[in-house]
C-alpha positions, 0 to 999 in steps of 0.5 A: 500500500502506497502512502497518501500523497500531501500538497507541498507545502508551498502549493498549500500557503498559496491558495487562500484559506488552506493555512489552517489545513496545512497545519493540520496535516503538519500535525497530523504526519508522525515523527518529530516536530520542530520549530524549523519545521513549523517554519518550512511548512508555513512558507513566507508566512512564517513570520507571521506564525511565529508572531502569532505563537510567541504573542497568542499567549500574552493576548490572552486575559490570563496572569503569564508570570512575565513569561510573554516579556521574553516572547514580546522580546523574541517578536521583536527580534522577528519583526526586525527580520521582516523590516529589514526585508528577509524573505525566510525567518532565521533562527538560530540553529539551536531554535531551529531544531527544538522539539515541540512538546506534547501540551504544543502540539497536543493543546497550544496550536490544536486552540490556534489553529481553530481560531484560524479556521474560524477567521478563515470562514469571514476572511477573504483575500483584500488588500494584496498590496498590503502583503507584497515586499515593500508593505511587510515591512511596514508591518513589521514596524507595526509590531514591533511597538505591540510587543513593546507595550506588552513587554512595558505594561504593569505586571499581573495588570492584563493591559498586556493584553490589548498590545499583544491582541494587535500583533495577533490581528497583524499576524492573522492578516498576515496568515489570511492575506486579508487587511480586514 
């Protein structure tokens, strides 16, 4: 018996709507998973995935413990690759080759990945422009000011909540292609 067949992944990124599927599948192959992985499965839009895992949490109205400081920190670092107009996200190799663990791939991106589903039911491709070289970069200087409010915002106050809720929604537009 021969094994199914998966889309590359790049022919998956490119049709609108199929993100939160790509994903899946992802998840669903066996073997390992690991950071660099999550980021080869998403393509170009890799930035804006990691965005979205390293700020999902700190857009949550949950006390974090400080934990979503070191996540704003590393967005930053993300989102000054996407200003300086890096077309691959680069991690260093240790990141790169991080396992995910089980509550990750068992809980942490099942939940996001059905907001992302749920997003992609309204969401529709508006404002290509938005997504092209010149225009990821300005969103790149977008974000960078959300994950500074995250990391500046009073500890145990839940005001970290709004600045990351704005990185969260430029990754989403990101993800979706949609400026809406």
């Amino acid at each position: 018996m021969t094994e199914p067949q998966h889309p590359e992944p790049a022919e998956l990124v490119d049709r609108p709507g199929d993100f939160s599927d790509l994903i899946e599948d992802w998840l669903s192959r066996p073997g390992t998973k690991t950071l660099g992985d999550l980021g080869e499965v998403s393509g170009e839009k890799s930035f804006a995935v990691t965005i979205l895992l390293l700020m999902f949490v700190a857009a949550l109205p949950v006390p974090t413990a400080g934990i979503t400081d070191l996540f704003a920190v590393i967005t930053i670092v993300v989102a000054i690759q996407l200003v300086l107009g890096r077309r691959v996200l680069w991690l260093p190799t240790r990141w790169r080759r991080r396992e995910l663990g089980p509550l990750t791939l068992g809980r942490a991106v099942p939940f996001i990945v059905r907001r992302i589903q749920w997003f992609e039911g309204f969401s529709r491709p508006r404002g290509a422009w938005a997504f092209r070289r010149g225009a990821m970069r300005v969103l790149g200087l977008a974000i960078i000011p959300c994950a500074v409010g995250t990391i500046l915002s009073p500890p145990f106050s839940g005001l970290d909540t709004l600045p990351a809720l704005g990185a969260v929604a430029i990754a989403l537009g990101i993800i979706l292609e949609d400026v809406l």
